[in-house]
Each structure stands twice: as structure tokens, then as C-alpha cells.
Backbone as JSON, one array per atom type, in Angstrom:
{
  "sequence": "XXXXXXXXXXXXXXXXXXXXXXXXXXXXXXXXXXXXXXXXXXXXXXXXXXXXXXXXXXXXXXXXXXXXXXXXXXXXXXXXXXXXXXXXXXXXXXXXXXXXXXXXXXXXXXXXXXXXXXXXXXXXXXXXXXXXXXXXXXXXXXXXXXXXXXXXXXXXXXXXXXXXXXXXXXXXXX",
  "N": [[86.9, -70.5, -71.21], [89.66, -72.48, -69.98], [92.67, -72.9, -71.28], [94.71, -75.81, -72.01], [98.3, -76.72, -72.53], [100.01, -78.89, -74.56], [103.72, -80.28, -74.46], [105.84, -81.27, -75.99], [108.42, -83.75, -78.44], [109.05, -86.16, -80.2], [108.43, -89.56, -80.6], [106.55, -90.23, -78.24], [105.21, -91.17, -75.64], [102.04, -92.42, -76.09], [99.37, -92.91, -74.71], [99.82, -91.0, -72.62], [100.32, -88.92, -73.71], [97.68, -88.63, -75.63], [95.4, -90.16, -73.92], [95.18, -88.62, -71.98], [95.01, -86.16, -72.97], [92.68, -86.99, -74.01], [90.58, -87.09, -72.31], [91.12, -84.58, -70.41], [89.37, -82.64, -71.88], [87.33, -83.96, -72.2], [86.59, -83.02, -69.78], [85.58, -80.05, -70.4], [87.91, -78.45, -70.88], [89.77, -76.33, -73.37], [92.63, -77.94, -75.19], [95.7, -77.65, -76.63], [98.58, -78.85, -78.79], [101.88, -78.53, -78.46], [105.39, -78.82, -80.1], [108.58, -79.57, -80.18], [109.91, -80.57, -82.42], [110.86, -80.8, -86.12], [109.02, -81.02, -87.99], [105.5, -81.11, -87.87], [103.61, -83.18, -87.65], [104.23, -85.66, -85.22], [105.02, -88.72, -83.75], [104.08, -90.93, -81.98], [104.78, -93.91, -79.13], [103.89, -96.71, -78.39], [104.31, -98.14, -75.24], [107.01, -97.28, -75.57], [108.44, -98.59, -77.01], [106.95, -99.9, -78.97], [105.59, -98.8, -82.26], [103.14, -96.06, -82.05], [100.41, -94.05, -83.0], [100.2, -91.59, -84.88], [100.23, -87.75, -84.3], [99.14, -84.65, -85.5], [100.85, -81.44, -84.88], [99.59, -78.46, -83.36], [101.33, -76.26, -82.97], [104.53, -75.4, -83.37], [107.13, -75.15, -81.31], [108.67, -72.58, -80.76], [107.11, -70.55, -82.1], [104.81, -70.72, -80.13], [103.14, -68.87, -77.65], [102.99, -68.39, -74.48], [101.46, -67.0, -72.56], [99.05, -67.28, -73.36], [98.33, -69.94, -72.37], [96.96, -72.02, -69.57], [97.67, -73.87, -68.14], [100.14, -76.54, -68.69], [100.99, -79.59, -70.17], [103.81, -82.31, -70.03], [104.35, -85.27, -71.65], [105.29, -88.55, -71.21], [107.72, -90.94, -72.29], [110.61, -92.05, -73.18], [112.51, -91.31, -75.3], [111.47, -89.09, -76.1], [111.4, -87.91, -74.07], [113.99, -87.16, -73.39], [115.11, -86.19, -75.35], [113.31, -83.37, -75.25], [114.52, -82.43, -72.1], [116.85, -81.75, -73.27], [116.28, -79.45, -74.73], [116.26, -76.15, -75.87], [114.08, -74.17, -76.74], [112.4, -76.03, -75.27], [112.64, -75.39, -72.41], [112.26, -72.85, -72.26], [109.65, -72.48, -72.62], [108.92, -74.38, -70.68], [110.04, -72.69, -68.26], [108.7, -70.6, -68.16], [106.14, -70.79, -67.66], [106.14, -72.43, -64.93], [107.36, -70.15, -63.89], [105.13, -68.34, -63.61], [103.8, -69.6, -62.13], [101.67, -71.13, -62.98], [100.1, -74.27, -63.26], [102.4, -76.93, -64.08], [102.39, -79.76, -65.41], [103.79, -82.88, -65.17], [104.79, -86.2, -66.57], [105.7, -89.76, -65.89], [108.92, -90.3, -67.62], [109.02, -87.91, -67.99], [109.64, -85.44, -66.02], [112.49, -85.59, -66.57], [113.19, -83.14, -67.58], [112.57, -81.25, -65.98], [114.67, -81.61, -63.91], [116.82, -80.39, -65.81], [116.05, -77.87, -66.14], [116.4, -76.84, -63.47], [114.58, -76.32, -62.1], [113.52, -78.88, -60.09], [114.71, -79.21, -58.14], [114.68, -78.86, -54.82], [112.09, -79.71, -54.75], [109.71, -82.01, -53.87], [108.75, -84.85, -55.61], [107.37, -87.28, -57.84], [107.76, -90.1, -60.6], [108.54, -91.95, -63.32], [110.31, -95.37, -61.98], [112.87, -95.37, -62.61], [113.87, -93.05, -62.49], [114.87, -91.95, -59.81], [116.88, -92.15, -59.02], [118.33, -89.49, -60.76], [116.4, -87.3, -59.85], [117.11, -87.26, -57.13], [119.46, -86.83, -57.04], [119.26, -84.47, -58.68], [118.89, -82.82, -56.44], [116.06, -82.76, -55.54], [112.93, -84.44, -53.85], [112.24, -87.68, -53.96], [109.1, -89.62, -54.28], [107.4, -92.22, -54.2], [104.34, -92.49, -55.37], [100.97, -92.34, -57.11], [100.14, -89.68, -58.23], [102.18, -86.34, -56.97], [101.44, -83.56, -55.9], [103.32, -80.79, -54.98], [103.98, -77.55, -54.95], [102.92, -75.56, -57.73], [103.69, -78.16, -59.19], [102.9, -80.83, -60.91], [103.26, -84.37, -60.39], [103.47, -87.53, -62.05], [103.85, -91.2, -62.32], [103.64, -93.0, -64.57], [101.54, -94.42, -67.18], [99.52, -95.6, -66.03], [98.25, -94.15, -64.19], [96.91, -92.5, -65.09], [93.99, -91.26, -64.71], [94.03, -90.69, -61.86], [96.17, -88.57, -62.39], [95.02, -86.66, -64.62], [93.01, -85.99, -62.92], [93.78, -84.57, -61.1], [95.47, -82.16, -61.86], [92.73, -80.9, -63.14], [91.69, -80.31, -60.96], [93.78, -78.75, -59.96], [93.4, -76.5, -61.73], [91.18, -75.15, -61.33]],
  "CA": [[87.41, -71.86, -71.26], [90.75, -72.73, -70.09], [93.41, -74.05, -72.65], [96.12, -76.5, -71.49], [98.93, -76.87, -73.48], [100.67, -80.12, -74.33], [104.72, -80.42, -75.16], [106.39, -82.54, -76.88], [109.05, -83.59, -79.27], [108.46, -86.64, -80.97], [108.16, -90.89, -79.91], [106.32, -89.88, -77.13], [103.96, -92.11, -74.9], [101.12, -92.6, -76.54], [98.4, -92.65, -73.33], [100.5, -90.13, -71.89], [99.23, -87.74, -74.51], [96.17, -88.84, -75.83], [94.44, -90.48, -73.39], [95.12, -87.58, -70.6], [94.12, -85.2, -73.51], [90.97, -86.56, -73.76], [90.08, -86.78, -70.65], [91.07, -83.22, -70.22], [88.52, -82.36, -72.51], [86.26, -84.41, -71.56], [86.09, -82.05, -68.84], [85.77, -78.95, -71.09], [89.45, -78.06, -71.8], [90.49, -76.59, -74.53], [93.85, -78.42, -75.66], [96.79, -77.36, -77.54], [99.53, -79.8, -78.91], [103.74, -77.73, -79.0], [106.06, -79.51, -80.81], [109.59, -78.71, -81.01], [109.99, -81.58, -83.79], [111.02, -80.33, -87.07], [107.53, -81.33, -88.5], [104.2, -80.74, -87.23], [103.7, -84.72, -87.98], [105.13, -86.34, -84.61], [105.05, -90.0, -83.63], [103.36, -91.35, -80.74], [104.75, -94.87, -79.38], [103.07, -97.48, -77.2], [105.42, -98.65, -73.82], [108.12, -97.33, -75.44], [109.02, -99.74, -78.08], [105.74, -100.14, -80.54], [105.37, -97.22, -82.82], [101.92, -96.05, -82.15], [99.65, -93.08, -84.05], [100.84, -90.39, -85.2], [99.38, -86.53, -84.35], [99.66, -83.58, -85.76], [100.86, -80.47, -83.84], [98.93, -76.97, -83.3], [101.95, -75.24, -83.06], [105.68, -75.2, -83.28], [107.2, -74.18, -79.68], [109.5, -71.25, -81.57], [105.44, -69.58, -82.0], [103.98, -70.37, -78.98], [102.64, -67.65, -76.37], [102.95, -68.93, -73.2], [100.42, -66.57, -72.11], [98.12, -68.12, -73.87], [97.86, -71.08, -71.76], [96.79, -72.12, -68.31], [98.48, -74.97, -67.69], [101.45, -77.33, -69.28], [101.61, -80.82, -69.72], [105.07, -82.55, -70.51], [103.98, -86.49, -71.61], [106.98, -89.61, -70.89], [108.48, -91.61, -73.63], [112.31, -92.24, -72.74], [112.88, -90.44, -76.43], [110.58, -87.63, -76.23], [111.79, -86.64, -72.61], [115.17, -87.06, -73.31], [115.29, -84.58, -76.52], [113.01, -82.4, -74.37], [115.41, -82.12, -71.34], [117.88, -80.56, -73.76], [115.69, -78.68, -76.11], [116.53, -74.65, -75.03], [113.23, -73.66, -76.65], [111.34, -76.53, -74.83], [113.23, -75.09, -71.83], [111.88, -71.56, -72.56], [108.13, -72.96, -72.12], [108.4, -74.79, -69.42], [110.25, -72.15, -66.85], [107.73, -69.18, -68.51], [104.95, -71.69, -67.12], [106.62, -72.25, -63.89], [107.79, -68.79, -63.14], [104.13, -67.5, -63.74], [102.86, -70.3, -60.74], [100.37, -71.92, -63.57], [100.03, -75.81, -63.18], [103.05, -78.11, -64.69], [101.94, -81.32, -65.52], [104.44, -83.52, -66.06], [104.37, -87.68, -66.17], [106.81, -90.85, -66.45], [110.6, -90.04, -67.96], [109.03, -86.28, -68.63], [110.56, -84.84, -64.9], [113.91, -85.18, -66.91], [113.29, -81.51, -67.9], [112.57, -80.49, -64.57], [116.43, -81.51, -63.54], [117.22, -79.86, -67.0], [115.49, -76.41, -66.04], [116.74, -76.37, -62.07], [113.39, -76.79, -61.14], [113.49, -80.31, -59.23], [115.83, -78.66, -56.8], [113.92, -78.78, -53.43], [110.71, -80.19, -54.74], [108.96, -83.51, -53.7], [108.61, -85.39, -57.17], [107.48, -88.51, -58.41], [108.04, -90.22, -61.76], [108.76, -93.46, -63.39], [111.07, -95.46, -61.13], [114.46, -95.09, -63.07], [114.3, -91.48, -63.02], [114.73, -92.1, -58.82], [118.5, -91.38, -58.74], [118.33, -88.28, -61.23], [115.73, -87.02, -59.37], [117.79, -87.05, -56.0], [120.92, -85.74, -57.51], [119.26, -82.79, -59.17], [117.84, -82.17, -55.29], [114.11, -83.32, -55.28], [112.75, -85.72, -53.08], [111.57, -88.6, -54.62], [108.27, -90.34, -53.54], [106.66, -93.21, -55.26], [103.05, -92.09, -55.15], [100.5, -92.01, -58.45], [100.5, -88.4, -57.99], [102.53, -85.84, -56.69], [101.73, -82.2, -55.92], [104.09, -79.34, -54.82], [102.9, -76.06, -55.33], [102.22, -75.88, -59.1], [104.2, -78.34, -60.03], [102.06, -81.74, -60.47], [104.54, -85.28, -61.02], [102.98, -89.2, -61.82], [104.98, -92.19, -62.85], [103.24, -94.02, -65.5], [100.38, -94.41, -68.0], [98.46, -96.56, -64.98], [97.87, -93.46, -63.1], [96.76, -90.93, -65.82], [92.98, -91.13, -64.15], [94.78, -89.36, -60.98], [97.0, -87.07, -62.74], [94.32, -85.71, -65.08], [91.98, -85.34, -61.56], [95.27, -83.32, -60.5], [95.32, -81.31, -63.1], [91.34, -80.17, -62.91], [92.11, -79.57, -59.35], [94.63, -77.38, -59.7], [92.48, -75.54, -62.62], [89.57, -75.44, -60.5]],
  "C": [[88.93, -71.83, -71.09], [91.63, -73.63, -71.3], [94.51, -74.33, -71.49], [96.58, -76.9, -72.76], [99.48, -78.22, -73.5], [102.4, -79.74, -74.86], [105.31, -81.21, -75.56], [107.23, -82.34, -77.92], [108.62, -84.59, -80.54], [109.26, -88.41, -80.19], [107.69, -90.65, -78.58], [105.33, -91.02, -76.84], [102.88, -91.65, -75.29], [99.74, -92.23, -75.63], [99.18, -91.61, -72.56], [99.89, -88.45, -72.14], [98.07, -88.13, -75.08], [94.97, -89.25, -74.74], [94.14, -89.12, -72.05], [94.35, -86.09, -71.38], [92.46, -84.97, -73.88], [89.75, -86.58, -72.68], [89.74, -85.28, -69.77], [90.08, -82.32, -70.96], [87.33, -82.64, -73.04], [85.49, -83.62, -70.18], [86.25, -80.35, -68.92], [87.03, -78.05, -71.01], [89.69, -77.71, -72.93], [91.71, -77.14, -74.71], [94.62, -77.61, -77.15], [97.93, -78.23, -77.82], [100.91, -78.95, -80.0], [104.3, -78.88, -79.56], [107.44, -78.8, -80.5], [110.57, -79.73, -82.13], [110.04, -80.43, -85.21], [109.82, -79.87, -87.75], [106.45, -81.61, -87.41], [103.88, -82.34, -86.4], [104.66, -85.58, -86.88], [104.48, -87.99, -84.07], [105.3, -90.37, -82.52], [104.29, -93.14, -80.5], [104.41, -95.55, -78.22], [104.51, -98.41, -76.48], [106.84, -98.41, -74.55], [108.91, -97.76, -76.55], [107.89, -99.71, -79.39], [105.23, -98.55, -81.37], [103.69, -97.32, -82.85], [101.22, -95.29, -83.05], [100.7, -91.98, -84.14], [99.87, -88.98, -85.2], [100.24, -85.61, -85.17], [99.58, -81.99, -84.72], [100.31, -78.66, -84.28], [99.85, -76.26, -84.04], [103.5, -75.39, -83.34], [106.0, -74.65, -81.77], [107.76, -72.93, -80.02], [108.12, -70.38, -81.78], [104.98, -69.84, -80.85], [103.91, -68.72, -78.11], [102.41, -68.13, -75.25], [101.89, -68.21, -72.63], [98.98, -66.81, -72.46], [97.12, -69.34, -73.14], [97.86, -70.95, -70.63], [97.4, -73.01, -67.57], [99.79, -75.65, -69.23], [101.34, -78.55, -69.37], [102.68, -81.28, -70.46], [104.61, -84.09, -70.51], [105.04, -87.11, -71.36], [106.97, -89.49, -72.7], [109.53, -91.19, -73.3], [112.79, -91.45, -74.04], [113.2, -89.06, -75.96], [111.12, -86.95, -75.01], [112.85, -86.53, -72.5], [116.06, -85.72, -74.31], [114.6, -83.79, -75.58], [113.59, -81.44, -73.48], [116.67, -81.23, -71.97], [117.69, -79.84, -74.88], [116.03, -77.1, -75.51], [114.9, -73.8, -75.45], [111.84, -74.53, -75.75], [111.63, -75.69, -73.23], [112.26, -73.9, -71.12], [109.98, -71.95, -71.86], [108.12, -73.45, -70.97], [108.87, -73.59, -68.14], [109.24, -70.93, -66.89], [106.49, -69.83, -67.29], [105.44, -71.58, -65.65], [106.68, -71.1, -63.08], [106.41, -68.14, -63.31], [103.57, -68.41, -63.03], [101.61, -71.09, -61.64], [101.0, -73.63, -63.23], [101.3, -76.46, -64.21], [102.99, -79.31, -64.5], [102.73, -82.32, -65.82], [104.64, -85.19, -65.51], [105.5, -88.74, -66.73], [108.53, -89.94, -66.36], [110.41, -88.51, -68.37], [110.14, -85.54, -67.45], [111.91, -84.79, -65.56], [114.02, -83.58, -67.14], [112.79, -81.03, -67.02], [114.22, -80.35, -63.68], [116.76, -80.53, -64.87], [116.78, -78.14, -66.89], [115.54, -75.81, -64.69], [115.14, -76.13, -61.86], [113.04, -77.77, -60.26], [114.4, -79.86, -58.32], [114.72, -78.38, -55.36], [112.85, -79.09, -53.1], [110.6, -81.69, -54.09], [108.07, -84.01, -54.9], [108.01, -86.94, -57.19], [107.52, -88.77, -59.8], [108.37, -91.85, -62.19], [109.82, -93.98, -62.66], [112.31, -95.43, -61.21], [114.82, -94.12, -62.69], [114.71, -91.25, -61.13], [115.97, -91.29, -58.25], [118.97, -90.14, -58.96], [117.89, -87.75, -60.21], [116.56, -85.91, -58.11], [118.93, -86.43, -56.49], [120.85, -84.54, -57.84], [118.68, -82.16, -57.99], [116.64, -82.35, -55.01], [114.38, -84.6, -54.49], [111.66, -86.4, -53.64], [110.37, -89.35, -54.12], [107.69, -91.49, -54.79], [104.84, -93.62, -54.58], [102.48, -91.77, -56.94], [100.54, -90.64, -58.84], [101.38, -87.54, -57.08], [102.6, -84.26, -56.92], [102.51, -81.45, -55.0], [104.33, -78.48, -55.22], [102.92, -76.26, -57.01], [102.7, -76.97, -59.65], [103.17, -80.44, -59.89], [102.99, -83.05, -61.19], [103.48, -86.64, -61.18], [103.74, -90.32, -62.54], [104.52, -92.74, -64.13], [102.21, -93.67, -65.82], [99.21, -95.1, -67.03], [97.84, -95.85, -64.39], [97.29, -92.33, -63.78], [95.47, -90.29, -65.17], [93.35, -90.18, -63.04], [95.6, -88.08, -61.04], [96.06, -86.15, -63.41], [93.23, -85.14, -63.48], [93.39, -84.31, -61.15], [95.58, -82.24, -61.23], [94.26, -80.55, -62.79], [91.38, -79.75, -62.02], [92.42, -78.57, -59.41], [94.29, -76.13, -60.64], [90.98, -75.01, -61.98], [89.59, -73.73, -59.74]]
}
């Protein structure tokens, strides 16, 4: 059984991570949920603004094993992807993932830590539509498509499209 990992800090998009997680395991996935939040205990919020549920996390990212996992996903939330982008151990996970060619999943305001880890440099990205300008500045070419693959790295803008990103995902696990 493959495991995909999830990352995260904390106010994160709610359907971003849950609903893509169960979906993903709906199609026999195991799941894992990183943190690099103080506490396990992080806080989910709906569009952004409404504080939604609250999960609790597997792991700490400071323990993870990147080898462990088969894939990555990085959820939005304008918070969560903004601490992310300058976390050095979220950092650490995502280029391990990268540099070993497994699947990065990442959706909405998450791509900020793709400019943040010189990875968006030469790719073809999509993402929520703010992130349009970053995007182009850190070198990626921006498309506004529900999905977006280039070679492992898999991009989608919003919670509208999670149905296509998780099929993008299984794909690229397939």
C-alpha cells in the first residue's frame, strides 16, 4: 500500500486537506498528516476566513522519514502556505520529495513553497489566481487550468478542482 503524506502548518484549507484525503483513501491510500505547528492539534479553516475542524497530526515534520512516503501533498490556506514557504524544515520535505522524482501535490496559495524552495523555476504551474505574478517572477509559467502536471510536480488552484487533482495524484501513483 502506498502512503501519501500530507504537510502542513496550521489554518489550512479545510477541503484542501480533508476532502482530497479522503478521497485518496477512498482509493486505498494510506495517509499521513506532517505538521510543523508547535502542537500536533492544528486548525483547519473554511475559504479562508471561518475557522473550521480541527485535526490532529501523525507526525511532527522534525521526525518524519521522507522515505517513508510516496508522494507529498502541500494543502492552500493563505496562512498555512505562507508559514510553510518559510518553514526550513517544511523546506527539507518538500525538496527530499522532489529530488527523489516522487509526486508533489500541491493546491491553491500552497505553490508559495515551490518559489520558496527554487523549484517553480522553469516549471508550468497553476494555482489560485493571486499567486499569478509570484509564480512568473520566481520563473514558472503560469497556466490557469484545474490541473497542472510537469514531471512530478502536480499544481490546481482551488477547492473546486480537488476531484481532478486527487485523479492526478492516483495517476501519477499508478
Amino acid at each position: 500500500m502506498k502512503t501519501i503524506a500530507f504537510l502542513l502548518h496550521n489554518y489550512f484549507e479545510q477541503a484542501e486537506y480533508e476532502d482530497v484525503n479522503n478521497q485518496l483513501k477512498d482509493k486505498g491510500y494510506k495517509t499521513v498528516l506532517i505538521t510543523t505547528h508547535k502542537d500536533k492539534n492544528v486548525q483547519a479553516m473554511e475559504q479562508d476566513v471561518n475557522k473550521g475542524d480541527t485535526f490532529t497530526a501523525d507526525i511532527f515534520a522534525k521526525d518524519a522519514i521522507v522515505s517513508d512516503y510516496d508522494a507529498l501533498v502541500l494543502p492552500g490556506g493563505t496562512v498555512n502556505a505562507d508559514t510553510i514557504r518559510g518553514n526550513k524544515e517544511a523546506h527539507s520535505i518538500i525538496n527530499a520529495i522532489n529530488d527523489a522524482g516522487k509526486p508533489l501535490a500541491v493546491i491553491c496559495h500552497a505553490p508559495w513553497a515551490l518559489i520558496n524552495t527554487d523549484i517553480a523555476k522553469g516549471k508550468t504551474l497553476t494555482a489560485y489566481h493571486t499567486l499569478q505574478t509570484d509564480l512568473e517572477n520566481a520563473g514558472a509559467k503560469f497556466v490557469d487550468q484545474t490541473v497542472q502536471v510537469d514531471g512530478n510536480l502536480i499544481t490546481s488552484r482551488n477547492p473546486d478542482d480537488i476531484s481532478n487533482f486527487v485523479d492526478a495524484i492516483d495517476k501519477a501513483l499508478s
